[in-house]
KOLZA-431271 format. One record per atom (N, C-alpha, C): x, y, z; residue number from 1; atom name. Coordinates in nm, 4 decimals, decimal comma. Example, Ala and Ser with C-alpha at 12.3 -4.5 7.8 and 13.67 -1.06 7.14 Angstrom:
2
PT        c1        c2        c3  num  atomo
PT    1,3190   -0,5690    0,7800    1      N
PT    1,2300   -0,4500    0,7800    1     CA
PT    1,3200   -0,3300    0,7800    1      C
PT    1,2850   -0,2250    0,7080    2      N
PT    1,3670   -0,1060    0,7140    2     CA
PT    1,2900    0,0030    0,7870    2      C
***
This chain:
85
PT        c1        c2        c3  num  atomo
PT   -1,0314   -0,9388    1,0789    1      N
PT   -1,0275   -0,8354    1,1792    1     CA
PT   -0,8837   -0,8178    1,2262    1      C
PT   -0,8664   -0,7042    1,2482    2      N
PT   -0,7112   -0,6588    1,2388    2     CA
PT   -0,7298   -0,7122    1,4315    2      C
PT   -0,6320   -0,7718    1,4768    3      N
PT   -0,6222   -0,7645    1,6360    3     CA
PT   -0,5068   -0,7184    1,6902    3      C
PT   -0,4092   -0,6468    1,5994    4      N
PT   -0,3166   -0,5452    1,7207    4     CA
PT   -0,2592   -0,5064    1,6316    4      C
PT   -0,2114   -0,4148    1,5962    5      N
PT   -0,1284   -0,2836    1,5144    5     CA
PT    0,0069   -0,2463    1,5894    5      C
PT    0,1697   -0,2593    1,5561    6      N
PT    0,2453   -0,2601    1,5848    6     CA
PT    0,3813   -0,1794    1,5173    6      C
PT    0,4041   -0,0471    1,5280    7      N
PT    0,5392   -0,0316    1,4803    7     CA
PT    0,6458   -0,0898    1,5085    7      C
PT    0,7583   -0,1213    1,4314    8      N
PT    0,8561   -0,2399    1,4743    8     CA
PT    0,9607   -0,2225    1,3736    8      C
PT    1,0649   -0,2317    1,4359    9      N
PT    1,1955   -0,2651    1,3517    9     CA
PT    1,2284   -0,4489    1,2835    9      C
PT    1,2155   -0,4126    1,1271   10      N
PT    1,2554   -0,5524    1,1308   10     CA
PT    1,3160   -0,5251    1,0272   10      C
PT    1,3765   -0,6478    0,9666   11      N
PT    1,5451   -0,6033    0,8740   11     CA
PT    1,4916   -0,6507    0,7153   11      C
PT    1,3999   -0,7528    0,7200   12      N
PT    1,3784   -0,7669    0,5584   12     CA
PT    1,2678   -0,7629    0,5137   12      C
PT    1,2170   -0,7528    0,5664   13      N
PT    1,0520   -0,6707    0,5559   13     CA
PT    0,9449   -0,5625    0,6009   13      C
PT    0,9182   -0,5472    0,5036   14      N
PT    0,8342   -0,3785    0,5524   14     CA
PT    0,6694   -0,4090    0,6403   14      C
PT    0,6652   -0,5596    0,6047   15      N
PT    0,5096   -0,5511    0,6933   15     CA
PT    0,5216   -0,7171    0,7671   15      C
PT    0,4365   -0,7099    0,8159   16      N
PT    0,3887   -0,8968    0,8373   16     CA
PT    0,2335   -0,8961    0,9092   16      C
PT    0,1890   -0,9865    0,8570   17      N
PT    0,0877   -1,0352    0,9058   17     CA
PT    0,0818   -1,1877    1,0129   17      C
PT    0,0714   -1,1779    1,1437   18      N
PT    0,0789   -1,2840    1,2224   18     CA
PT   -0,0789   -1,3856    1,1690   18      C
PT   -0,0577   -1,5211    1,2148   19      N
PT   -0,1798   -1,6033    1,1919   19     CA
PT   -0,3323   -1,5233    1,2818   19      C
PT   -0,2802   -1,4686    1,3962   20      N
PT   -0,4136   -1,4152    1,4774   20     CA
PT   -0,4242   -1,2648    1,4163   20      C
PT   -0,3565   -1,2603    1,3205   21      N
PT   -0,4116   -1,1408    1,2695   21     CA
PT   -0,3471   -0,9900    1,3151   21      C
PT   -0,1912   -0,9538    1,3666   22      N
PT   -0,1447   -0,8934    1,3841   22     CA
PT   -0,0733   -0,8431    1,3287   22      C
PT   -0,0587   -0,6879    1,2773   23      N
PT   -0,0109   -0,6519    1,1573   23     CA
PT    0,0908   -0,5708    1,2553   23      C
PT    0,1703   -0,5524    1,1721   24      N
PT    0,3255   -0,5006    1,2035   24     CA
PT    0,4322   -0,4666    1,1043   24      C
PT    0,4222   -0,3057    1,1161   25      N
PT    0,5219   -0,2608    1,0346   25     CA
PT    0,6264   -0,1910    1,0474   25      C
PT    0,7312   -0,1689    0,9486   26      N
PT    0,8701   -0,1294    0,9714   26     CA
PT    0,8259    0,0015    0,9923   26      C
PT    0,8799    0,1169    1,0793   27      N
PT    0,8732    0,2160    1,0899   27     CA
PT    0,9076    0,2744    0,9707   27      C
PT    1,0075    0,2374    0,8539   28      N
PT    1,0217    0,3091    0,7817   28     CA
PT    0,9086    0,3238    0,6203   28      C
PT    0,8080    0,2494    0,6661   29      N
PT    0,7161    0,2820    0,6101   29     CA
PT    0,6255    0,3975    0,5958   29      C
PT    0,6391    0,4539    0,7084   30      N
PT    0,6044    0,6334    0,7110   30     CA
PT    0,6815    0,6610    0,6150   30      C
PT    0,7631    0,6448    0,6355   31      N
PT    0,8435    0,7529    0,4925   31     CA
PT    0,8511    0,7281    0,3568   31      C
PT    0,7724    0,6081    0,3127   32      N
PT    0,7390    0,5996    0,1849   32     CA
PT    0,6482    0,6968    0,1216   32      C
PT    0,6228    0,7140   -0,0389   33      N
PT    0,5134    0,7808   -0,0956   33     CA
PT    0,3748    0,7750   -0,0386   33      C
PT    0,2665    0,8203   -0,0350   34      N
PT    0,1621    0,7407    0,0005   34     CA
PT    0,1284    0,6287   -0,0616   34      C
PT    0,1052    0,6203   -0,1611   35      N
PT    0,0633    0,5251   -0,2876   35     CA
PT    0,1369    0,4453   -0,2090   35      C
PT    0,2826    0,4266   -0,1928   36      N
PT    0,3432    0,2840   -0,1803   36     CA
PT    0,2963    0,2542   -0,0309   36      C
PT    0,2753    0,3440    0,0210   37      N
PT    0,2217    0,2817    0,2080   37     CA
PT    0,0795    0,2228    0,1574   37      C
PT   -0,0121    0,2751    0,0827   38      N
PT   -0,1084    0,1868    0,0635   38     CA
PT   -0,1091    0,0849    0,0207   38      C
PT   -0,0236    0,0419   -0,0690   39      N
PT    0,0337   -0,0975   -0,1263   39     CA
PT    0,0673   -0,1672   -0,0009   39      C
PT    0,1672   -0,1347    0,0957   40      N
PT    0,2137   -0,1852    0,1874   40     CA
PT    0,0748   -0,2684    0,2361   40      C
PT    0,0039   -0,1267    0,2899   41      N
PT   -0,1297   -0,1695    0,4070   41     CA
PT   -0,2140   -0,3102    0,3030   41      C
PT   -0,2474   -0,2610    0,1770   42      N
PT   -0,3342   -0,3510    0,1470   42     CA
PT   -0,2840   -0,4989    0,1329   42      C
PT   -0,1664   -0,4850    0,1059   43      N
PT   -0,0819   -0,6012    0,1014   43     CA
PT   -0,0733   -0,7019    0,1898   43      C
PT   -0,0804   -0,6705    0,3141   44      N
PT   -0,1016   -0,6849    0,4619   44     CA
PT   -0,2409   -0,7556    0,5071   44      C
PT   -0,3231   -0,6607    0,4441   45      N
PT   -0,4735   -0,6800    0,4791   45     CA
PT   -0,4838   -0,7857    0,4201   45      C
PT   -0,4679   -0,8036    0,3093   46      N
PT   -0,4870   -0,9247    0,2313   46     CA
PT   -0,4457   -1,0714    0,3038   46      C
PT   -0,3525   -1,0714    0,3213   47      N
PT   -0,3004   -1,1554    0,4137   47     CA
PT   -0,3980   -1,2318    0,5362   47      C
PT   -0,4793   -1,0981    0,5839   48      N
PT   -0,5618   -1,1782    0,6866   48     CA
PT   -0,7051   -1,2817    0,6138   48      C
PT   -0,6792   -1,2817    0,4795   49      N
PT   -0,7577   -1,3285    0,3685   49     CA
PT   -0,6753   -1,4629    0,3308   49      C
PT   -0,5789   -1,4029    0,3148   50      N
PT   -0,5082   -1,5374    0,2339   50     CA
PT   -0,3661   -1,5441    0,2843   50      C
PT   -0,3145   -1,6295    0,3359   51      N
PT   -0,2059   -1,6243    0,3928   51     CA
PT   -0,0493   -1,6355    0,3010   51      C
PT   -0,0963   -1,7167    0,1866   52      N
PT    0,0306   -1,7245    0,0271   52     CA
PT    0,0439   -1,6341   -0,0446   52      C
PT    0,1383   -1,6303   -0,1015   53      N
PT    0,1603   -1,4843   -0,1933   53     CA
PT    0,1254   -1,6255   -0,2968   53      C
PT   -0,0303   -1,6595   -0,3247   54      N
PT   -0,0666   -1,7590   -0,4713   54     CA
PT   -0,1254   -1,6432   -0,5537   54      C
PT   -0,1481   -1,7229   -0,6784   55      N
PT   -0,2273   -1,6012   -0,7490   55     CA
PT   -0,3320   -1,5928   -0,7353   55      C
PT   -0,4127   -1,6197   -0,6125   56      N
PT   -0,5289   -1,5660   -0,5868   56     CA
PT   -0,5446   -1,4406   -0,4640   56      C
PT   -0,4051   -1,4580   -0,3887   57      N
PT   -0,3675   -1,3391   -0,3256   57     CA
PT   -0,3358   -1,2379   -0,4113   57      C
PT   -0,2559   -1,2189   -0,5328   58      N
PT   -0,2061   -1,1010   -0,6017   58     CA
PT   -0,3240   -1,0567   -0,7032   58      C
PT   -0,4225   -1,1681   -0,6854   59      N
PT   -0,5786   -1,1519   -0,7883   59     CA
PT   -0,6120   -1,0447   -0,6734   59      C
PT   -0,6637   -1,0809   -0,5472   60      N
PT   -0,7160   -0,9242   -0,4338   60     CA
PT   -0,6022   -0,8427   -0,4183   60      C
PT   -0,5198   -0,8080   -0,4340   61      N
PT   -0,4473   -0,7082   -0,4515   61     CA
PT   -0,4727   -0,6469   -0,5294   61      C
PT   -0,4264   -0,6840   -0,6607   62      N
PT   -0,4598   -0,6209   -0,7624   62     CA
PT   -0,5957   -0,5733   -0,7912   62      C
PT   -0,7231   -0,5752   -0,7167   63      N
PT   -0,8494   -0,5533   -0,6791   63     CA
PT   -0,8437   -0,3843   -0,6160   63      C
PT   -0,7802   -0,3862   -0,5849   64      N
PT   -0,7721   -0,2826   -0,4914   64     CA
PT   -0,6099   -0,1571   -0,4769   64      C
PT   -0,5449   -0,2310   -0,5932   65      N
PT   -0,4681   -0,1496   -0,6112   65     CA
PT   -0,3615   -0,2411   -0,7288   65      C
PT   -0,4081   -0,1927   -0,8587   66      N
PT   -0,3967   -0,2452   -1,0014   66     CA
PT   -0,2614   -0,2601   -1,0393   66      C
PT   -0,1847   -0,1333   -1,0057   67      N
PT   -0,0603   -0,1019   -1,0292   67     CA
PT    0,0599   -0,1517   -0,9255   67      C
PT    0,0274   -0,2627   -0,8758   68      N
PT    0,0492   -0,2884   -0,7131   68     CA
PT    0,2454   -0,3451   -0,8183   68      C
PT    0,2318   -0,3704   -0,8616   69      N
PT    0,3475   -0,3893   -0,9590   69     CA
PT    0,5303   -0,2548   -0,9673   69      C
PT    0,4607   -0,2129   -0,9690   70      N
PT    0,5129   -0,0365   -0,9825   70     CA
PT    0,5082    0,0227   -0,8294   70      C
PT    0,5061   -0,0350   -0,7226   71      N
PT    0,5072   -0,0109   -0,5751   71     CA
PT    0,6114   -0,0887   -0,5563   71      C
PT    0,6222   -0,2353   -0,5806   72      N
PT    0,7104   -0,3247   -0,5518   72     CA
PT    0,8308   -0,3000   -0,5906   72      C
PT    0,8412   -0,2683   -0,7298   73      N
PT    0,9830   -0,1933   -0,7950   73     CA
PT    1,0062   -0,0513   -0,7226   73      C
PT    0,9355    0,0061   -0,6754   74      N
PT    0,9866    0,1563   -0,5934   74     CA
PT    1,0521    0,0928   -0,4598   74      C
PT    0,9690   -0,0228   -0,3506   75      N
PT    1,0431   -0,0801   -0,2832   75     CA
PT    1,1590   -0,1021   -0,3113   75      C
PT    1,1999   -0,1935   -0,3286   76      N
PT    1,3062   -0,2543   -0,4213   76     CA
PT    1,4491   -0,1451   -0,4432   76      C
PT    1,3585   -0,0822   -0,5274   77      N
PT    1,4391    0,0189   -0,5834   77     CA
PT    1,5131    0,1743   -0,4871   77      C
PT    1,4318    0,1961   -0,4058   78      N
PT    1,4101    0,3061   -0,3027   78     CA
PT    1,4062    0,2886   -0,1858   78      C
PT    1,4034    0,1703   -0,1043   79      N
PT    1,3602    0,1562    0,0236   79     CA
PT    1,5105    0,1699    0,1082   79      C
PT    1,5722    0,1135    0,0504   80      N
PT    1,6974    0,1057    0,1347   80     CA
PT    1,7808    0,2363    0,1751   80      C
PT    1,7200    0,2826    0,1180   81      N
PT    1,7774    0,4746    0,1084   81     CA
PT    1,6843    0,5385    0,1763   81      C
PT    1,5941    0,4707    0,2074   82      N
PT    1,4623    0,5891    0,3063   82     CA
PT    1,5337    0,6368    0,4252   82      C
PT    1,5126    0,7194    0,4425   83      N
PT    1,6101    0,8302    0,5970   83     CA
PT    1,5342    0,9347    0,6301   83      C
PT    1,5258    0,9581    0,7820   84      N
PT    1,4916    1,1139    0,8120   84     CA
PT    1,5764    1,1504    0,7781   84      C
PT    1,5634    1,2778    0,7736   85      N
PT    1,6547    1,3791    0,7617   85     CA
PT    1,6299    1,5094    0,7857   85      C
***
């Protein structure tokens, strides 16, 4: 159960999941593709499941979004350049 939803500035990550279950993301996640904000969210969600990036966390990911691979490289690749404008 999600228990508080938070926009937030933070410098090296686009999401976090607290232990009580508080999700919190970089504002500049609006401005991703959709596809990659859903990666973000599910990525997140997962978390309140499994707290390790083990391979049984990237097993429910990949459950729910296959290509979760090809989000991470657009991060990576694109994020640092996200801007209004």
């Amino acid at each position: 159960m999600i228990r508080n939803y938070s926009p937030f500035l933070i410098i090296k990550k686009w999401a976090s999941c607290s232990k009580k279950g508080s999700l919190n993301f970089h504002w500049k996640c609006i401005l991703a593709p959709l596809d990659v904000l859903s990666y973000i969210v599910v990525h997140e969600l997962v978390h309140l499941k499994i707290a390790n990036h083990t391979k049984q966390f990237w097993n429910e990911v990949d459950k729910v979004i296959p290509d979760y691979e090809k989000h991470i490289e657009w991060l990576k690749n694109n994020g640092a350049a996200m801007e209004i404008s």
